[in-house]
C-alpha positions in Angstrom: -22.5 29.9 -52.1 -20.1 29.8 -55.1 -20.2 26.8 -57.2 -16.9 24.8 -56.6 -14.2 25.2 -59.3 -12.6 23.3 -61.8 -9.7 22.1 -59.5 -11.9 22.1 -56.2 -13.8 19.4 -58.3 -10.8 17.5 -60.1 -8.6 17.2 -56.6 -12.0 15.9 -54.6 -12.3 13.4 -57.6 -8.7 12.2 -57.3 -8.8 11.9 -53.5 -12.4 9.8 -53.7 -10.5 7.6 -56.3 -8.3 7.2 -54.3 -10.3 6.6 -51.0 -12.4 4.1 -53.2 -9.3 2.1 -54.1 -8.2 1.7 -50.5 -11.2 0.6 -49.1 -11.8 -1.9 -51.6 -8.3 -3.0 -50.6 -8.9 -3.3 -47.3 -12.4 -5.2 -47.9 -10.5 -7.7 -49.5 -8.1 -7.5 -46.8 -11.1 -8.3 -44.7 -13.1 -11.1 -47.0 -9.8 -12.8 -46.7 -9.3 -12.8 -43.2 -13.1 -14.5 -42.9 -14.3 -11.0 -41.0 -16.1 -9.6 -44.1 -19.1 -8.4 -42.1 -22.1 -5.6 -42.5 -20.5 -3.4 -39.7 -17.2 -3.6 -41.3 -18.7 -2.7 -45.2 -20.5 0.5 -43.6 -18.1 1.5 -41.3 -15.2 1.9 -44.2 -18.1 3.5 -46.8 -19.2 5.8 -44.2 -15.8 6.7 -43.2 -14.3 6.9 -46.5 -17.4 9.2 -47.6 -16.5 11.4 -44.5 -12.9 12.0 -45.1 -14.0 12.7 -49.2 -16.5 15.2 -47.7 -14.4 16.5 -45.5 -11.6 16.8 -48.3 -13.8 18.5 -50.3 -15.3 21.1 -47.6 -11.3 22.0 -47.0 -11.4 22.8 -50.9 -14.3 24.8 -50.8 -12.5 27.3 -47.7 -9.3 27.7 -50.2 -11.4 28.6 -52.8 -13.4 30.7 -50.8 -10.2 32.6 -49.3 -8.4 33.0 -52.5 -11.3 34.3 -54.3 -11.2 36.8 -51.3 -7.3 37.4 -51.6 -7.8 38.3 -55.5 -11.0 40.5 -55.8 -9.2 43.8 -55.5 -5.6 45.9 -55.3 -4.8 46.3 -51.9 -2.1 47.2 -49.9 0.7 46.0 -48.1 -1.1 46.3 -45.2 -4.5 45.2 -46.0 -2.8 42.2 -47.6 -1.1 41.6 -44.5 -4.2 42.1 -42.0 -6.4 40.4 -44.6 -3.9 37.5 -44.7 -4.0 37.1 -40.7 -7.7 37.1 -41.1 -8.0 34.3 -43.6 -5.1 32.5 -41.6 -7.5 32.4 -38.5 -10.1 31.4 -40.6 -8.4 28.3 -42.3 -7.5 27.1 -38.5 -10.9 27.5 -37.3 -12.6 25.9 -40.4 -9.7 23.2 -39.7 -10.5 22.3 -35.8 -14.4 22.6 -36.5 -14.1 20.2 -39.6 -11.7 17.7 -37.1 -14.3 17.9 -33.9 -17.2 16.8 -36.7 -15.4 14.2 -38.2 -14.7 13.1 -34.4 -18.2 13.2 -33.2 -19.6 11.5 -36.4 -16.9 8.8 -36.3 -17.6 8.3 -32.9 -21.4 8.2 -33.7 -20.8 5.7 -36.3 -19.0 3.1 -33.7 -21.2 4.1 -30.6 -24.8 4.3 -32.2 -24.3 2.5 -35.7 -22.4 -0.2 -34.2 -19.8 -0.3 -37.3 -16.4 -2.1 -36.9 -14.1 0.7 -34.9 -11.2 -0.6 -37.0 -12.2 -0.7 -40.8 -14.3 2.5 -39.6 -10.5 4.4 -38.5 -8.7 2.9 -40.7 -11.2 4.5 -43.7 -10.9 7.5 -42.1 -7.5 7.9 -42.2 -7.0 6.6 -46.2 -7.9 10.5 -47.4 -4.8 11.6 -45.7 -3.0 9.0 -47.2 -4.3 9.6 -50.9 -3.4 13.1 -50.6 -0.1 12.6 -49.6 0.5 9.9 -52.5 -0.6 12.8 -54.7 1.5 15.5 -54.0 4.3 12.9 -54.2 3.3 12.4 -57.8 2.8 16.0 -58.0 6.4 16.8 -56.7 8.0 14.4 -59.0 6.0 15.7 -62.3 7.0 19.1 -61.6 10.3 18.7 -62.3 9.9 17.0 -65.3 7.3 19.3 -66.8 9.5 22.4 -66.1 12.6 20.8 -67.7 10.3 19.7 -70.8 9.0 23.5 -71.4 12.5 24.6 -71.8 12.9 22.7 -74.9 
């Protein structure tokens, strides 16, 4: 297996700075609410670790297919068939990453015993990070393009 690149590395980073900051958030939420509790501390670290992992996995694929897109001329058609072919693979690699995140969420609640709130709620605070960055992203753009022109 390839070693993950530069921005592979630098956009898992962001997103488990990000995943940090809102579960410490909501921890606090929790320690203020008196419910500040062992299940509730796991639940949100293992979820949170899950979603970074699972971020991170997702990075490794579009490295993995645009490596593949860029190792040699092709043509039109091969880019088209081999386009299909990484398309089918990204959805695959998609629905197999959601089922394990499922099954081990579920695991986590069913067998751990971990708080089935703070555990969904971490889960879902990757998709949320990553959406707060390509806001930022979408609102630097404009200004860096405008700034090269000078």
């Amino acid at each position: 297996m390839k070693k993950p690149d530069k921005a592979v590395r630098t956009q898992t980073a962001h997103v488990a700075l990000g995943v940090i900051a809102l579960v410490g958030l909501m921890l606090v939420v929790y320690a203020i609410l008196g419910r500040l509790k062992a299940p509730v501390i796991l639940g949100a670290v293992y979820a949170g670790a899950l979603g970074v992992l699972n971020f991170f996995v997702m990075g490794l694929m579009v490295q993995s297919i645009a490596d593949r897109m860029a190792e040699k001329q092709r043509s039109e058609q091969e880019i088209a068939e081999l386009t299909q072919q990484m398309s089918n693979r990204m959805k695959l690699s998609y629905n197999m990453r959601m089922i394990a995140l499922f099954a081990l969420l579920v695991l986590g609640i069913a067998v751990f015993k971990f708080d089935p709130l703070a555990t969904i709620l971490a889960a879902i605070f990757p998709s949320i990070v990553i959406r707060v960055l390509q806001i930022a992203e979408a609102k630097k753009a404009p200004a860096s393009e405008g700034s090269e022109k000078l």
